[in-house]
C-alpha positions in Angstrom: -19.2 17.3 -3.8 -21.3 14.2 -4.7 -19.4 10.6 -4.9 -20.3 7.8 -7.0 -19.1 4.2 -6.4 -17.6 2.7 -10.0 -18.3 -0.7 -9.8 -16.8 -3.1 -12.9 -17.7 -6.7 -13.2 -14.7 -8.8 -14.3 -13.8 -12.2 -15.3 -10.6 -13.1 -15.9 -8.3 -16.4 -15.7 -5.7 -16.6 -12.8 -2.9 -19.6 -11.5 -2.8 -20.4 -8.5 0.5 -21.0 -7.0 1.8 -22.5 -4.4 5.3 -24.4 -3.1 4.8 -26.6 -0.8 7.1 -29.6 1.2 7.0 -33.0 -0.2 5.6 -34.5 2.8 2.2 -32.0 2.0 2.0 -34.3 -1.2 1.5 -37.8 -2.6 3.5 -38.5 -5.7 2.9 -42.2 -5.9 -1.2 -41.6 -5.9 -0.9 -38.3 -7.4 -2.4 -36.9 -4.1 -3.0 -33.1 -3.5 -3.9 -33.9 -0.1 -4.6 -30.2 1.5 -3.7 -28.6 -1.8 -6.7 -29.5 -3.9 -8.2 -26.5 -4.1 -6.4 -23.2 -3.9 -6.9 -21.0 -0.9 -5.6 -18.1 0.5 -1.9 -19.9 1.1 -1.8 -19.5 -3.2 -0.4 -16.6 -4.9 -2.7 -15.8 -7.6 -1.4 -14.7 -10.9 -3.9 -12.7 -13.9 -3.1 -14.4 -17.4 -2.3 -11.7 -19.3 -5.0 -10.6 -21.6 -7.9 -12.4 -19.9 -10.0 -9.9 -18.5 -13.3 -9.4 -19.7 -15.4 -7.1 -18.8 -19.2 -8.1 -18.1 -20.8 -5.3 -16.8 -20.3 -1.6 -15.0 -22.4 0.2 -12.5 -22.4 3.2 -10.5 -24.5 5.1 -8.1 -24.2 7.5 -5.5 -21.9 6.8 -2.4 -22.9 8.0 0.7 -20.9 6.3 4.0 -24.4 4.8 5.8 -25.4 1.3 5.4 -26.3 -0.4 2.3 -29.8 1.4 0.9 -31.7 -1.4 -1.4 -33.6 1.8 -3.2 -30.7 3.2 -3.9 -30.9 4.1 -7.8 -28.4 2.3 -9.3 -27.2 2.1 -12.9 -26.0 -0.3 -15.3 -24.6 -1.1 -18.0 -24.8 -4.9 -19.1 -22.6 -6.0 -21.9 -23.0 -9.9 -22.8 
């Protein structure tokens, strides 16, 4: 039986969350220090409802490595 990989390009708005001790923060100069940006210590949360989707593909799934003449299609929605 043939296999296809379904592949669905999404964007979406997320929070990032995070609790952290007060000594990982700087109240007085509104410092994130470490915190800035969110990394893989966040928990990420989808906003309900934000998901659009941009564009689907598919093509044939085999298990060997990544063939670049693979046929591939798509279907682009802007």
């Amino acid at each position: 039986m043939t296999k296809y990989l379904v592949r669905h390009h999404v964007t979406a708005d997320f929070l990032a969350e995070k609790i952290v001790n007060e000594s990982e923060l700087d109240t007085e100069k509104n410092n994130l220090k470490q915190n800035t940006i969110p990394d893989g210590s966040f928990s990420f949360i989808m906003v309900e409802q934000s998901a659009k989707l941009i564009r689907t593909t598919y093509e044939k799934y085999d298990e060997s490595i990544n063939n670049s003449i693979k046929e591939r299609i798509s279907n682009k929605w802007y």
